[in-house]
C-alpha positions in Angstrom: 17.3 68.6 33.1 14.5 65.9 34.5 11.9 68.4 32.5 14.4 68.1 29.2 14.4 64.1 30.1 10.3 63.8 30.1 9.8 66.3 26.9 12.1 64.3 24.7 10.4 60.9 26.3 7.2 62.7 25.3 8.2 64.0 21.6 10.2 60.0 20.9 7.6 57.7 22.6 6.2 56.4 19.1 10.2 55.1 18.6 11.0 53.9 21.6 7.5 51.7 22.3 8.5 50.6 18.7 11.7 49.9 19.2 10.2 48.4 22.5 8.0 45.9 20.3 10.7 45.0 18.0 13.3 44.0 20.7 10.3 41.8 22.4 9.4 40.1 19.3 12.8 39.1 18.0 13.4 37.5 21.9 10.1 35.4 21.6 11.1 34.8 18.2 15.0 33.5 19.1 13.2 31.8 22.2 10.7 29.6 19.9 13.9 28.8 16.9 16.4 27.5 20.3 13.5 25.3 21.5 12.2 23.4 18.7 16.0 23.1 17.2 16.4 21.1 20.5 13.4 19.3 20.2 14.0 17.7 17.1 14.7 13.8 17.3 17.7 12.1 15.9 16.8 9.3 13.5 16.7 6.0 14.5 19.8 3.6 14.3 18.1 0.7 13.5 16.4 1.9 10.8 15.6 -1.8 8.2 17.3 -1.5 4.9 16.5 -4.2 3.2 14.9 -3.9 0.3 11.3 -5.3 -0.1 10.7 -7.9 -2.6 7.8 -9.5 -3.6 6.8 -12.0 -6.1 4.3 -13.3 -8.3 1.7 -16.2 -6.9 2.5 -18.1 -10.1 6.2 -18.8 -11.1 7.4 -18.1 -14.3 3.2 -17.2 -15.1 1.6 -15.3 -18.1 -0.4 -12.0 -17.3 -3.4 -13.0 -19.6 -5.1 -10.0 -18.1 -3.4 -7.0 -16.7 -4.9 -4.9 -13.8 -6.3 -1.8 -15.2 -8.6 1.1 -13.3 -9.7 3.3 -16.2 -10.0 1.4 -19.0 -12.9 -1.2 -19.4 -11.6 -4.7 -20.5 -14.1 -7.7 -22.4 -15.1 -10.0 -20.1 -16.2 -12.9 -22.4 -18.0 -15.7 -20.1 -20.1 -12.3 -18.9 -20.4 -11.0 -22.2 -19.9 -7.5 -20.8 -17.0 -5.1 -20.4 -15.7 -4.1 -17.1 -12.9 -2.7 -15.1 -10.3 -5.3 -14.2 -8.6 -4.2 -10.7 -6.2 -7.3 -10.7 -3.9 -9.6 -12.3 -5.3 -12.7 -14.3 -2.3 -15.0 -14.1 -2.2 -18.1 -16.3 -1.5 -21.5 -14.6 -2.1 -24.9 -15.4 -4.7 -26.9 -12.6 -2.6 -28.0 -9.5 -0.2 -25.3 -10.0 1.2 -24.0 -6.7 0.3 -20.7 -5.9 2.7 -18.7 -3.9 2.2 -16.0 -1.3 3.7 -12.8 -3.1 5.5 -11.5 0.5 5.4 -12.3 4.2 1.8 -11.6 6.0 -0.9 -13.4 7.8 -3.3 -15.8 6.7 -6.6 -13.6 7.9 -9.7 -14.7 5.8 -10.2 -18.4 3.5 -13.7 -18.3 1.7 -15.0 -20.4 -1.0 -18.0 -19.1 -3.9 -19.7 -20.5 -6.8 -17.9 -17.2 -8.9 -14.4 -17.2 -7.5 -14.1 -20.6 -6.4 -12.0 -20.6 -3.3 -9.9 -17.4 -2.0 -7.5 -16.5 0.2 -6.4 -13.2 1.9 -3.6 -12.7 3.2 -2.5 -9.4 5.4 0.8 -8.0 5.2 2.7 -5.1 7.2 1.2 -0.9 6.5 -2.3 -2.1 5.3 -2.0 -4.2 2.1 -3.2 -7.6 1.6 -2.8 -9.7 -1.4 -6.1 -11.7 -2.3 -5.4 -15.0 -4.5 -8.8 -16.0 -5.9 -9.4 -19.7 -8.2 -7.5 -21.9 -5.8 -8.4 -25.6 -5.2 -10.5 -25.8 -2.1 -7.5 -28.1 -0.4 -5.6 -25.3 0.7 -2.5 -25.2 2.3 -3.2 -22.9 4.8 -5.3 -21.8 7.3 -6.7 -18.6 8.6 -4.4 -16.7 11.5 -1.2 -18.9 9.5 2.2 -16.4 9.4 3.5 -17.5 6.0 6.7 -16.4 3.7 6.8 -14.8 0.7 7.3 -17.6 -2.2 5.2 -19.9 0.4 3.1 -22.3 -1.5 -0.1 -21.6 0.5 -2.6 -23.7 -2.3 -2.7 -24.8 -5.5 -4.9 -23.8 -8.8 -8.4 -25.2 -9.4 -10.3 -25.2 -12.5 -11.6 -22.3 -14.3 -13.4 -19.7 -12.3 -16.9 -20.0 -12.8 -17.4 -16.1 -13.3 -14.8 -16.7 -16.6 -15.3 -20.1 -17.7 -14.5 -18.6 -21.4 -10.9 -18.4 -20.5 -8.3 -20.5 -19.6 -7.3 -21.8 -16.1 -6.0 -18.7 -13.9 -5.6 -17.1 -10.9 -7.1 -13.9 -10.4 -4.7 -11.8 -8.1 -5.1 -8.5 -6.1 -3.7 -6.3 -4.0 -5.8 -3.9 -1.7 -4.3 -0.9 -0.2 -6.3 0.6 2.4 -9.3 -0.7 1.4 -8.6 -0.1 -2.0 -7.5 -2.2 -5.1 -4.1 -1.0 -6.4 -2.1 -2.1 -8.9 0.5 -5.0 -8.5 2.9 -3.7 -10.6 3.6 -0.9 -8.0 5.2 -3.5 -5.7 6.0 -6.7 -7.9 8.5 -6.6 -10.9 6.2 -7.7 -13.5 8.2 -7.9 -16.8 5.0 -7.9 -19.2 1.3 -7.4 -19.0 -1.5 -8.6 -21.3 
């Protein structure tokens, strides 16, 4: 009987160490699906709901030139065409010029080109840069402001466009890099 036993182990050893394999895999397998089901973290409750809203650095402004990665726009006080990776918001001089959402006031500079900017640094790596404001501004660097914050007012035309008519020139910079205003401000017309 033991000699029966070992001769059909011998002649069925492929299908049992198969067998063997199969019921060890589909163990580890079950094991690894109960563990990381356990693992995974319930959502937080106090997760912020409220929508997002930012605004426009001149109220009730014209968009005189729209923002605008591909295409090249005429710049006529440079006589050249170029890539315009911001807003050109119309404003008369001593206009207020609003923060477009809550941040921090982190860099004021003034130039000959852009006449005085500010930069302002707001929550997962934007910040909104307001250039062609009066040098008097209303704020000052490492300031918290509020969106709709009047944080300075308009100067006279920028040097670097002193073909067009008094503006702000607006950004918004992503991660280092200029995106387009429209993806987070309701702007209800461009150019």
């Amino acid at each position: 009987m033991k000699e029966k036993l070992l001769l059909n182990i011998k002649k069925y050893k492929n299908y049992i160490l198969m067998t063997l394999t199969a019921v060890i895999v589909l163990a580890v397998i079950l094991a690894l699906a109960l563990s990381s089901s356990s693992s995974v973290s319930e959502p937080s409750e106090n997760v912020n709901t409220t929508p997002v809203n930012f605004v426009l650095p001149i109220s009730n402004c014209v968009i005189t030139k729209g923002y605008n990665a591909e295409e090249l726009q005429y710049n006529s006080t440079l006589n050249c065409w170029e890539i315009h990776k911001g807003l050109d918001l119309l404003a008369t001089v001593g206009d207020e010029v609003l923060a477009c959402f809550n941040g921090k006031v982190t860099n004021i500079y003034t130039n000959y080109l852009e006449g005085t900017t500010i930069e302002i640094t707001h929550e997962d790596g934007l910040v909104s840069r307001y250039q062609g404001l009066n040098s008097n501004t209303l704020v000052n660097v490492n300031d918290e402001v509020n969106v709709g914050q009047s944080i300075g007012t308009v100067a006279n035309v920028l040097e670097a466009e002193g073909e067009e008519e008094s503006h702000v020139h607006f950004e918004l910079i992503k991660n280092g890099e200029k995106v387009d205003p429209a993806n987070y401000i309701q702007i209800s017309s461009k150019d």
